[in-house]
FIMARDO-748295 format. One record per residue (C-alpha): residue number from 0; x negated, y negated, z. Coordinates in Angstrom, 3 decimals. Example, Ala and Ser with C-alpha at 12.3 -4.5 7.8 and 13.67 -1.06 7.14 Angstrom:
BEGIN
[0; [-12.300; 4.500; 7.800]]
[1; [-13.670; 1.060; 7.140]]
END
This chain:
BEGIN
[0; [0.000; 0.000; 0.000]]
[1; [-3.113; -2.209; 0.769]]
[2; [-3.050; -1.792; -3.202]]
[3; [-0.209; -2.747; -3.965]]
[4; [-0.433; -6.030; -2.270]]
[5; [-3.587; -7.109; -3.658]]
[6; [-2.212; -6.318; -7.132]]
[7; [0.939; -8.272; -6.607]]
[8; [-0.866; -11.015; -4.371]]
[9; [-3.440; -11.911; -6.843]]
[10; [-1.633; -13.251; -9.507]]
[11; [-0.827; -16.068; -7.243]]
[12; [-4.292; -16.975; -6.798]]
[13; [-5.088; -16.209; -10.240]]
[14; [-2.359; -18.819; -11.828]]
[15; [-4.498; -21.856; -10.139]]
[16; [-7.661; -20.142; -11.307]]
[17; [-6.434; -19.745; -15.418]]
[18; [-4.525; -23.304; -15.411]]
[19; [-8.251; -24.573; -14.641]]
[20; [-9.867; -22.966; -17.337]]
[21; [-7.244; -23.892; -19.905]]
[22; [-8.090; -27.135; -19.070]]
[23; [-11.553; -26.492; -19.444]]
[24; [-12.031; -24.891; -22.385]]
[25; [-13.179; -26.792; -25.349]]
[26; [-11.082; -27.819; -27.981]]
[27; [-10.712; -25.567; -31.189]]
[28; [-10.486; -22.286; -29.299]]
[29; [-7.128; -21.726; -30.648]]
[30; [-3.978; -20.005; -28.666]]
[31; [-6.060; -16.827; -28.256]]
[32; [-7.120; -17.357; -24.431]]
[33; [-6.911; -19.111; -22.243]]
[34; [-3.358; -18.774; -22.855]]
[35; [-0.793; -21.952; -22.913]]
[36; [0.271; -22.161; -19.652]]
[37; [4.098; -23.225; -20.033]]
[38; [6.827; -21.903; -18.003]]
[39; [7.383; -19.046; -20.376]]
[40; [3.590; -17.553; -20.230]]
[41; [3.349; -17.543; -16.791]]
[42; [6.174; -15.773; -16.302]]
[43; [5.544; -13.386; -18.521]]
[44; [2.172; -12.754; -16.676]]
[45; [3.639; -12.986; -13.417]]
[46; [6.838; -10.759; -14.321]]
[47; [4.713; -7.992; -16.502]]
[48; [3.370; -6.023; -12.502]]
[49; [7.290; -5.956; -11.741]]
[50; [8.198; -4.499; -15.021]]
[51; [5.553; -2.010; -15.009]]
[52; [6.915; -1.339; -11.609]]
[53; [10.076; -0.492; -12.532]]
[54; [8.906; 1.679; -15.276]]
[55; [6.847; 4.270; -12.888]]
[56; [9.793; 4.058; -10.528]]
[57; [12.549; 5.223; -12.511]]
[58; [10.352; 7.721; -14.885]]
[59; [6.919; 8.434; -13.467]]
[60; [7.204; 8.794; -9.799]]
[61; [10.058; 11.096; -9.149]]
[62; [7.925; 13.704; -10.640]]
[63; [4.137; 12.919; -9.861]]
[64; [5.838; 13.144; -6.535]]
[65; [7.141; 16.491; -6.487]]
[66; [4.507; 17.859; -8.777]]
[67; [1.492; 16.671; -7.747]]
[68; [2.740; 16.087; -3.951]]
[69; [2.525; 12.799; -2.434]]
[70; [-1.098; 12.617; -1.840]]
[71; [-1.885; 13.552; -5.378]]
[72; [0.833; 11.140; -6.877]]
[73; [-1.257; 8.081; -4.741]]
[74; [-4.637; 8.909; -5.279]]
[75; [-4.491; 10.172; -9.168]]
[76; [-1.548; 8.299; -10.423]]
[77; [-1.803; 5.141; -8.726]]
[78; [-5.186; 4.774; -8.011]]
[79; [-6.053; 5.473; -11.546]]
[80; [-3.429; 2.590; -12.735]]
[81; [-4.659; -0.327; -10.442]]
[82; [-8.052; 0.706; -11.351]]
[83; [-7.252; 0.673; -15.453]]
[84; [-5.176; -2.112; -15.296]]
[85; [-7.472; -4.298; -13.159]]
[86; [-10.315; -3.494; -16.024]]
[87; [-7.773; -4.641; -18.631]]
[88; [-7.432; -8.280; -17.011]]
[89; [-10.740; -8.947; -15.939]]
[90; [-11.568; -8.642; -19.671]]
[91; [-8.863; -9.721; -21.332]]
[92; [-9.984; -12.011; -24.494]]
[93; [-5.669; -12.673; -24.971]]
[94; [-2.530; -13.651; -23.391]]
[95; [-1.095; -9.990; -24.599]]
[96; [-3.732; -7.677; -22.783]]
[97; [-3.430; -9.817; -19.905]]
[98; [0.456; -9.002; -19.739]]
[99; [-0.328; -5.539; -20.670]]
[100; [-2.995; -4.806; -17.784]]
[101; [-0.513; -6.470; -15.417]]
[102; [1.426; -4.017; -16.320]]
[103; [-0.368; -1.206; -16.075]]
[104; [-1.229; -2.077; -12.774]]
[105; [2.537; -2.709; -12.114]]
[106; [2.802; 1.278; -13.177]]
[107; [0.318; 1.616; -9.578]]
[108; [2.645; -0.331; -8.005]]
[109; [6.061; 1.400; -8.604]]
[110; [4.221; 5.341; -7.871]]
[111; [2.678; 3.479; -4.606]]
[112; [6.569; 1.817; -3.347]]
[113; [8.473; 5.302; -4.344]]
[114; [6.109; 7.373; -2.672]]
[115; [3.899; 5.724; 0.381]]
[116; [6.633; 5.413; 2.952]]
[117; [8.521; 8.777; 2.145]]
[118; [4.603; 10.194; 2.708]]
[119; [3.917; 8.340; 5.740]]
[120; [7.958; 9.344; 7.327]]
[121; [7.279; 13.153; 6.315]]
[122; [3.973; 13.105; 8.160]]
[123; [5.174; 11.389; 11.567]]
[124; [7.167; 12.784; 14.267]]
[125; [10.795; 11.573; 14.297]]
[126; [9.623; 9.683; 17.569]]
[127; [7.228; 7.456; 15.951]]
[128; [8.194; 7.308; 12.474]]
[129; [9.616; 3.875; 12.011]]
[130; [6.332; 2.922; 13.419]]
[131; [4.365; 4.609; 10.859]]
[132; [6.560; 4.183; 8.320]]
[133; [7.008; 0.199; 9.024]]
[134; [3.368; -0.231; 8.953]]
[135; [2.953; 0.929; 4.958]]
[136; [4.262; -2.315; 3.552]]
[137; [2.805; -3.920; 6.341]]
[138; [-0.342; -3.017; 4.481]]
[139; [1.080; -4.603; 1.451]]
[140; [1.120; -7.765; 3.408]]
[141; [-2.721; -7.147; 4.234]]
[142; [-3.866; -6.860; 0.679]]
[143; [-1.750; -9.448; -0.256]]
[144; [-3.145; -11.408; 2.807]]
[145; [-6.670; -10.606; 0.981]]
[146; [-6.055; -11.690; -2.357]]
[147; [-5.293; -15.019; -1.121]]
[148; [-9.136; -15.346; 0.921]]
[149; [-10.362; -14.424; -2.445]]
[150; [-8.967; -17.208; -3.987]]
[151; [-9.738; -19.235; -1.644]]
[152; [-13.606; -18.411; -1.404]]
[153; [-13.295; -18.948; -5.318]]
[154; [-11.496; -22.633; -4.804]]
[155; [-14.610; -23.751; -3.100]]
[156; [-15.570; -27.438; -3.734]]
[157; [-18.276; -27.831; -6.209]]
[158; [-17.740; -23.689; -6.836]]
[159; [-14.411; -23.439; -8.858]]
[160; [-15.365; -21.013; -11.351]]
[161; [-13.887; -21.157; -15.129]]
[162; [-14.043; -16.814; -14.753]]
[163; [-12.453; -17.027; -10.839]]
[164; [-9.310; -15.892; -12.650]]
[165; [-11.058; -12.513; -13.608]]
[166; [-12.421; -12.044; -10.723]]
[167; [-8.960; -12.518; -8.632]]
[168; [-7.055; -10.048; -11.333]]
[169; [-10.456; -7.471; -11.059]]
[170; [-10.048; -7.316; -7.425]]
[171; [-7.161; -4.834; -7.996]]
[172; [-9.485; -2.217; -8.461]]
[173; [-11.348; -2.106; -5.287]]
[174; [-8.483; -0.366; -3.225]]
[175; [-8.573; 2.141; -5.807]]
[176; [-12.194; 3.019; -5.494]]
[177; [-11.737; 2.603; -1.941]]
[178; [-9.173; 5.392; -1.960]]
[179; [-11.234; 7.343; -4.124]]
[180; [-14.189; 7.589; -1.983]]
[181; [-12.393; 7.816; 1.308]]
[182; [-10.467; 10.723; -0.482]]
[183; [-13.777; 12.570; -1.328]]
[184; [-15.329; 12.327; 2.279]]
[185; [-12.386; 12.888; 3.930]]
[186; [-9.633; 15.554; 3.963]]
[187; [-6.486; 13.685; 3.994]]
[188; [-3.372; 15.642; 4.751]]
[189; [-0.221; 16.270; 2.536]]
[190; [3.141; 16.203; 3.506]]
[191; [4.147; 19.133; 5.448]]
[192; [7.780; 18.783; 4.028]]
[193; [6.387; 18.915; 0.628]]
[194; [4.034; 21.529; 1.255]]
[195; [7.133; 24.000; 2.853]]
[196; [9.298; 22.795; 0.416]]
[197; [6.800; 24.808; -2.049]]
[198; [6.564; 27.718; 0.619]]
[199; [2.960; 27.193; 1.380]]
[200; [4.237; 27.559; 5.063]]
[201; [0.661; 28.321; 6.388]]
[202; [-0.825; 24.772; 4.989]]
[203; [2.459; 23.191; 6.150]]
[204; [1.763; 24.657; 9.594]]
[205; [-1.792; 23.406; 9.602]]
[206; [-0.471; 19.989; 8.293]]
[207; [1.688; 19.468; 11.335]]
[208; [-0.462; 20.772; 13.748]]
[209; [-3.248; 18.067; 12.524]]
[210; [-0.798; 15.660; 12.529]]
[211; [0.436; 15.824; 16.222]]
[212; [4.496; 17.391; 15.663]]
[213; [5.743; 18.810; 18.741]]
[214; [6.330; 23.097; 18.444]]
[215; [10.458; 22.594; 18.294]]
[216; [9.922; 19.537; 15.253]]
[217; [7.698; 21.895; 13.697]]
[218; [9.609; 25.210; 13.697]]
[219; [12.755; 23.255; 12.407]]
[220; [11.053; 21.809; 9.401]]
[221; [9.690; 24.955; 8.459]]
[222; [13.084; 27.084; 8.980]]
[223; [15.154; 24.686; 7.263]]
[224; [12.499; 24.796; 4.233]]
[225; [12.688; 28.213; 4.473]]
[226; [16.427; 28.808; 4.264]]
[227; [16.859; 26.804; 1.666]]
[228; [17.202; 28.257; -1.991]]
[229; [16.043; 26.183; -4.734]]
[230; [18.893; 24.459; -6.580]]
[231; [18.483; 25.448; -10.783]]
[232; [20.135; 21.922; -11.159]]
[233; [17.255; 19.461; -10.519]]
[234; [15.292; 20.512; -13.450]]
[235; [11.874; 19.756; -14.672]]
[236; [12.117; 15.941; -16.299]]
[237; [13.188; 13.128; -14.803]]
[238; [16.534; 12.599; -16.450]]
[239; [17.981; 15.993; -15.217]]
[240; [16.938; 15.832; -12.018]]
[241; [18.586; 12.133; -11.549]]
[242; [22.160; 14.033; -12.442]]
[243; [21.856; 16.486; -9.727]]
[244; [21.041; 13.189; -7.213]]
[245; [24.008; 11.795; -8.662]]
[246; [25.899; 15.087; -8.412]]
[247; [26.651; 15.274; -4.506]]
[248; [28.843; 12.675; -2.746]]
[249; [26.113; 12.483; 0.169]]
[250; [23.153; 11.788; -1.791]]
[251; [25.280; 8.925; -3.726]]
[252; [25.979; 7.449; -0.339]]
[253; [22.062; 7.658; 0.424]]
[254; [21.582; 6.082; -2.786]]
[255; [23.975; 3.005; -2.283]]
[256; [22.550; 2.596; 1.567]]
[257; [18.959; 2.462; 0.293]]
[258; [19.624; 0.785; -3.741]]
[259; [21.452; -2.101; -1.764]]
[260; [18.643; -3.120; 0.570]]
[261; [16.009; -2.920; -2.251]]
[262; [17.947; -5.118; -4.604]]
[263; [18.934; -7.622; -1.715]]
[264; [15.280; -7.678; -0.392]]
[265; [14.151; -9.238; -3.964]]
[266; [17.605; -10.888; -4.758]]
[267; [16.609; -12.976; -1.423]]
[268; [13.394; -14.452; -3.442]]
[269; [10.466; -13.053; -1.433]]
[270; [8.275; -12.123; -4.366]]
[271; [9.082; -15.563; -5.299]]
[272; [7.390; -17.178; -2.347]]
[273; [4.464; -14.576; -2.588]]
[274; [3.795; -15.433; -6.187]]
[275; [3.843; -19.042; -6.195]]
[276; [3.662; -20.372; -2.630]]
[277; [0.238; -21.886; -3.798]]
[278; [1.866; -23.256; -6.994]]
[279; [4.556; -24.369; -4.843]]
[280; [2.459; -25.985; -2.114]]
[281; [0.465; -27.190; -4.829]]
[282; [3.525; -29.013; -6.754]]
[283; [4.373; -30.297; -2.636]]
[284; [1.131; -32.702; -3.120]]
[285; [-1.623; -30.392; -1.331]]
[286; [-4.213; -29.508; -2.764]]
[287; [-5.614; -26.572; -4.635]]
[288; [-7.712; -24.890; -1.457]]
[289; [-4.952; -26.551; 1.080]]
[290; [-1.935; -24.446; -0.640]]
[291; [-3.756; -21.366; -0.937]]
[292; [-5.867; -21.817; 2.828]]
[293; [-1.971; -22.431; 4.101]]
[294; [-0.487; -19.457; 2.571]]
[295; [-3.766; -16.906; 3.953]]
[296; [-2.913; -18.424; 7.370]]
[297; [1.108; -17.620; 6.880]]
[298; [0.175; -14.401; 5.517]]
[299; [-2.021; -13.869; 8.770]]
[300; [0.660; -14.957; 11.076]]
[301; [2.739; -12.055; 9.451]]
[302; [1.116; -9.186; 9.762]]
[303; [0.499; -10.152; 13.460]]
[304; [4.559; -10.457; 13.457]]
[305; [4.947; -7.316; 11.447]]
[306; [2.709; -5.045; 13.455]]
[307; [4.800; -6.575; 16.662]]
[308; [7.751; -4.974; 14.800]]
[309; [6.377; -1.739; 13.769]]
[310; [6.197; -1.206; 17.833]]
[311; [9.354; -2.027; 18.681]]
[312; [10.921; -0.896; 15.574]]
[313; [12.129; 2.951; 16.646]]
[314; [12.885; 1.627; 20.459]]
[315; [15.467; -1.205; 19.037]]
[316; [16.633; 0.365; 15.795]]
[317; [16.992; -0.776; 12.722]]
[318; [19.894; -2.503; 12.432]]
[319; [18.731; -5.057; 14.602]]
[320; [15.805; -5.794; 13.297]]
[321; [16.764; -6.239; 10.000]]
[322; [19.907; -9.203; 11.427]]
[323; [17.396; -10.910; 13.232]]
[324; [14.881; -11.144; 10.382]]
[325; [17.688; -12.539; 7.357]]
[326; [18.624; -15.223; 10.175]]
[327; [15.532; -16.286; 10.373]]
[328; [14.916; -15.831; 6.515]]
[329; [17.896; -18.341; 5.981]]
[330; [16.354; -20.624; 7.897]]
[331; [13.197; -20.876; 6.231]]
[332; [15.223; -20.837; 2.638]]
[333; [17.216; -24.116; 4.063]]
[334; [14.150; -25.399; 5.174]]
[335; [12.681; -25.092; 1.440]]
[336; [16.333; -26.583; -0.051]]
[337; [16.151; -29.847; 1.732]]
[338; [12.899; -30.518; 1.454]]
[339; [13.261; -29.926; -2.195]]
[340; [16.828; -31.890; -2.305]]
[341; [14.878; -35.228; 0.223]]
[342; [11.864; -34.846; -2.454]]
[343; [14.279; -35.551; -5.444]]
[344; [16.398; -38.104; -3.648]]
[345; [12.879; -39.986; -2.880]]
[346; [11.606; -39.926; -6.775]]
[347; [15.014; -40.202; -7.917]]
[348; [15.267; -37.140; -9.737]]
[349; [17.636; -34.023; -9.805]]
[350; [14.555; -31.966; -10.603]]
[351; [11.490; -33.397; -9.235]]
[352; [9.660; -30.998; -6.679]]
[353; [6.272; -33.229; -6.358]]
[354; [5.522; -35.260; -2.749]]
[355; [3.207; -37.243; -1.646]]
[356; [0.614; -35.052; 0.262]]
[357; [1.556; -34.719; 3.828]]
[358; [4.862; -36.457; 3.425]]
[359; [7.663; -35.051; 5.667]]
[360; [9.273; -32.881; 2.198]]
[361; [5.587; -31.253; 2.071]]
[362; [5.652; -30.453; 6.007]]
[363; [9.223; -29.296; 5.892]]
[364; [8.236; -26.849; 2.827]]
[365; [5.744; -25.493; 4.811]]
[366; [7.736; -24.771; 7.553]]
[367; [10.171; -23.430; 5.519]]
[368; [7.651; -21.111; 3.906]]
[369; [5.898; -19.924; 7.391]]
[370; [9.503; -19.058; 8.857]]
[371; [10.888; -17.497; 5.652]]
[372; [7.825; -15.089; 4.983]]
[373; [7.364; -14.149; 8.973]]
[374; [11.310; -13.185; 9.537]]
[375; [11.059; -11.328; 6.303]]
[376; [7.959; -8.962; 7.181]]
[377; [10.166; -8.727; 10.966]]
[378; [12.808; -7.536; 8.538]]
[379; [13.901; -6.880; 5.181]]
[380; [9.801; -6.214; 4.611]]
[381; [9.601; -3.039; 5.938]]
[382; [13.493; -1.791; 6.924]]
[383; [14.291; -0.852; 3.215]]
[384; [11.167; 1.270; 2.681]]
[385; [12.220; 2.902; 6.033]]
[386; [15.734; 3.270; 5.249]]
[387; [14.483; 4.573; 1.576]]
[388; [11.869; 7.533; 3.380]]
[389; [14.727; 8.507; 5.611]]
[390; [18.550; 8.565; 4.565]]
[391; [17.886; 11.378; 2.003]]
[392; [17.810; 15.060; 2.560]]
[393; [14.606; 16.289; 1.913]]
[394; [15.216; 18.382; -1.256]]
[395; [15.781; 15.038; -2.655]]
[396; [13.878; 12.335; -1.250]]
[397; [11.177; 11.894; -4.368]]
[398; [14.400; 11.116; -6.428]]
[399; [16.013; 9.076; -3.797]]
[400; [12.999; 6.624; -3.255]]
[401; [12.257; 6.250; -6.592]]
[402; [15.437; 5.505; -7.437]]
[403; [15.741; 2.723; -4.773]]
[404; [11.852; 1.778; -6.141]]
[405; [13.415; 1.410; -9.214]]
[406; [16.582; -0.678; -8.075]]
[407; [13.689; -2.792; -6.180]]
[408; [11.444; -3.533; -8.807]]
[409; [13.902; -4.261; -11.507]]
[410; [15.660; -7.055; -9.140]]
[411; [11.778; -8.076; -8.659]]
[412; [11.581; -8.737; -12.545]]
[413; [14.851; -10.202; -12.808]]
[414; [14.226; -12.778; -10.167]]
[415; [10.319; -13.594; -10.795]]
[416; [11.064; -14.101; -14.698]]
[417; [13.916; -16.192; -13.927]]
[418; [12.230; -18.840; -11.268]]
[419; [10.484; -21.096; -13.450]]
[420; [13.315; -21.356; -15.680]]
[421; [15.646; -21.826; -12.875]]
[422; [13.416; -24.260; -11.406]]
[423; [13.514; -26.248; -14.291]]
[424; [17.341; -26.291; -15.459]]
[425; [19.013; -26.280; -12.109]]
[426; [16.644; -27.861; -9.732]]
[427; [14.781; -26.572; -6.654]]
[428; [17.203; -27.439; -3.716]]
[429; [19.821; -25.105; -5.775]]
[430; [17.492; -22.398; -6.723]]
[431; [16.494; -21.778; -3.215]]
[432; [20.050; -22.262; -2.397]]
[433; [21.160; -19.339; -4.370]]
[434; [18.433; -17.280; -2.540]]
[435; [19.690; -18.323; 0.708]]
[436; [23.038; -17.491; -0.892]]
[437; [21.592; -13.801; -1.235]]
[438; [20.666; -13.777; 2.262]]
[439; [23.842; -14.594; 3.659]]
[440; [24.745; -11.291; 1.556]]
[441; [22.227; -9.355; 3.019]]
[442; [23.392; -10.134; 6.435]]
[443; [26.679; -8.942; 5.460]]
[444; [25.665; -5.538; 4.084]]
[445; [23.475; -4.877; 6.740]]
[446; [25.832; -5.344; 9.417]]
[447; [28.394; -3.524; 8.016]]
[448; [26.544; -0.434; 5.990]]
[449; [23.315; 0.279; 7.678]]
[450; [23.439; 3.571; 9.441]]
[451; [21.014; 3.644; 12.291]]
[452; [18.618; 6.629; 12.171]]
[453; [16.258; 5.723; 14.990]]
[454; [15.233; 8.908; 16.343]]
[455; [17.035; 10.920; 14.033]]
[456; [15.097; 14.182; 12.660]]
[457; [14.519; 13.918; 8.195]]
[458; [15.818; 17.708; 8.556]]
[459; [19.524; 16.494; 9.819]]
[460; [19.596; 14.246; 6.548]]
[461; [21.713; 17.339; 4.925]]
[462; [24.458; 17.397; 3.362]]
[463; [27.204; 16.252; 6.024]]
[464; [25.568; 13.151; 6.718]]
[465; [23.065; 12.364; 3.513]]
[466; [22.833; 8.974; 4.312]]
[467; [25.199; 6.778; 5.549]]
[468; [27.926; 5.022; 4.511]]
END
């Protein structure tokens, strides 16, 4: 997951980075590279990772999953994607290759969302697993956390290189090696459930006995594996398998709880904030190293907030965690509305988003930003990736995440690719209104849908209950 957030993360730094080498470059190079930076390229740059995404959600990951198990899906299948795609960028010599490596990396993205928390949930006791399972995107928020020190060690005065941009999309592919060499000096264990699910109940006894499950935990998941005979309806391919998801009125209900909080945790603009907060802050009147130095320290705050919730997380459920977060979420999106809406009333405007640095707009941004992205990792950060790992049964939780991946990283694509444009037709204050908008959604379906599974075995995710309603 550290991955995936340093994929996603450092586009943000790498936007500030390419609009400084456009300007740079001497005239006569032609449209080749760097690219024209209008509206349109950069979000085709920035939503080209989300489409990708959604691409190894929906048809790669369901079965690198169950095929290759969940450690080989990460460390072959992703790994190998951030570290191809990051090559791609940090040579691109055109705007196409550079949308087509973010891409690729976006494939490493969608195999690492479908399948890290369902990994992390099937290797944890049912005691601790919104812990563990709470922490994987937390991750996320640490290589995302990481892209931004990058770009800020490259936004050094007197430093700004005209190649920083390559070097912030290249950084993609050091988690990759990373995983690559930890894998080869270390014996990393797969998923018990996986491995009985295959009847390989000696390795899926030696799993769980390296990985701390109690005698009663472990003889259930191992009977219920056992008892269970293989259903001829999944099939081999993707599409096949999808129909016999679809087929049973539990695992639709697991599909609705989980698709619902994926969607709404994009629909309420987070990848938004996380791709252009330094844009943004940028556009508020600070300056290049001030927007990007401000968004490091939010992102530092968060993780100190999200690993506060991954303890408390299986003690106070999930259901309240996730209310308190999108309150606090709202907050921060109002925050970001009026300053936006005082900004235009001061330059007389309906569209303007540029302030005066360190006028009260800028400040008010800024808080809006620090509340929104710290009640989001206290809420719907990680509770959707929990929800995802646990509401299905477990004959059917590689389909079931990826599916919600899916749902997750087409609403990511969707909402990136449409914030520019947004931005400029209806205005700021109303494009972070319709955010907020989602949130108060969110809230809704939460608090009315969200089953609570603290403490709850995977192995009584069966058919009567399959995921809630």
């Amino acid at each position: 997951m550290f991955a995936f957030g340093a994929a996603t993360g450092s586009v943000a730094g790498a936007i500030p980075h390419l609009q400084r080498a456009a300007a740079a470059a001497p005239p006569g190079l032609g449209p080749a590279f760097p690219l024209p930076l209008d509206a349109s390229a950069i979000s085709a740059v920035v939503a080209a990772t989300p489409a990708g995404a959604f691409f190894a959600s929906a048809c790669i990951a369901p079965l690198a999953s169950d095929r290759l198990g969940r450690r080989g899906a990460l460390l072959l299948v992703a790994s190998t994607a951030y570290f191809l795609g990051a090559i791609a960028m940090a040579l691109a010599g055109a705007a196409p290759v550079l949308v087509a490596g973010r891409f690729v990396a976006g494939v490493g993205v969608g195999v690492t969302t479908s399948v890290a928390a369902s990994f992390v949930a099937e290797c944890a006791p049912a005691s601790a697993r919104g812990r563990y399972a709470s922490l994987a995107p937390l991750a996320g928020t640490a290589g995302i956390l990481a892209s931004y020190v990058l770009s800020l060690a490259l936004s050094a005065p007197g430093f700004e290189p005209t190649w920083g941009w390559r070097v912030m999309l290249a950084s993609c592919a050091a988690p990759a090696v990373v995983a690559w060499a930890h894998a080869l000096v270390s014996d990393l264990p797969e998923s018990p459930r996986w491995l009985a699910e295959r009847g390989t109940t000696p390795s899926a006894a030696r799993s769980m006995r390296r990985l701390g499950f109690d005698r009663d935990e472990a003889e259930g998941v191992l009977s219920e594996a056992a008892s269970r005979v293989p259903s001829e309806g999944r099939g081999r391919f993707v599409f096949p398998r999808l129909r016999y998801l679809l087929s049973r009125p539990a695992h639709r209900r697991a599909i609705v709880a989980s698709a619902s909080l994926a969607a709404l945790q994009q629909l309420c603009g987070i990848n938004v904030v996380v791709y252009f907060a330094p844009t943004i802050l940028r556009r508020l009147g600070f300056s290049p190293a001030a927007a990007i130095l401000y968004a490091a320290c939010v992102g530092a705050v968060q993780i100190a907030c999200g690993s506060l919730v991954s303890r408390v997380i299986d003690r106070v459920g999930r259901r309240v965690v996730s209310l308190r977060g999108i309150v606090g979420m709202a907050f921060g999106l109002a925050c970001l509305s009026a300053s936006a809406a005082w900004d235009a009333r001061a330059n007389d405007t309906a569209v303007s988003v540029v302030a005066a640095g360190g006028s009260a707009p800028s400040w008010l941004a800024l808080v809006g930003i620090f509340a929104y992205r710290v009640s989001f990792s206290c809420s719907l950060g990680p509770v959707p990736y929990v929800v995802a790992a646990e509401v299905f049964a477990n004959e059917v939780r590689a389909e079931g995440a990826s599916v919600s991946a899916a749902v997750n990283w087409g609403a990511n694509a969707i909402v990136t690719g449409s914030f520019l444009w947004m931005l400029e037709r209806v205005g700021a204050a109303r494009t972070w209104g319709a955010y907020l908008g989602a949130c108060a959604l969110a809230y809704v379906v939460v608090d009315r849908t969200l089953e609570e599974t603290k403490g709850k075995t995977l192995e009584s995710r069966g058919e009567g209950e399959g995921g809630g309603d």
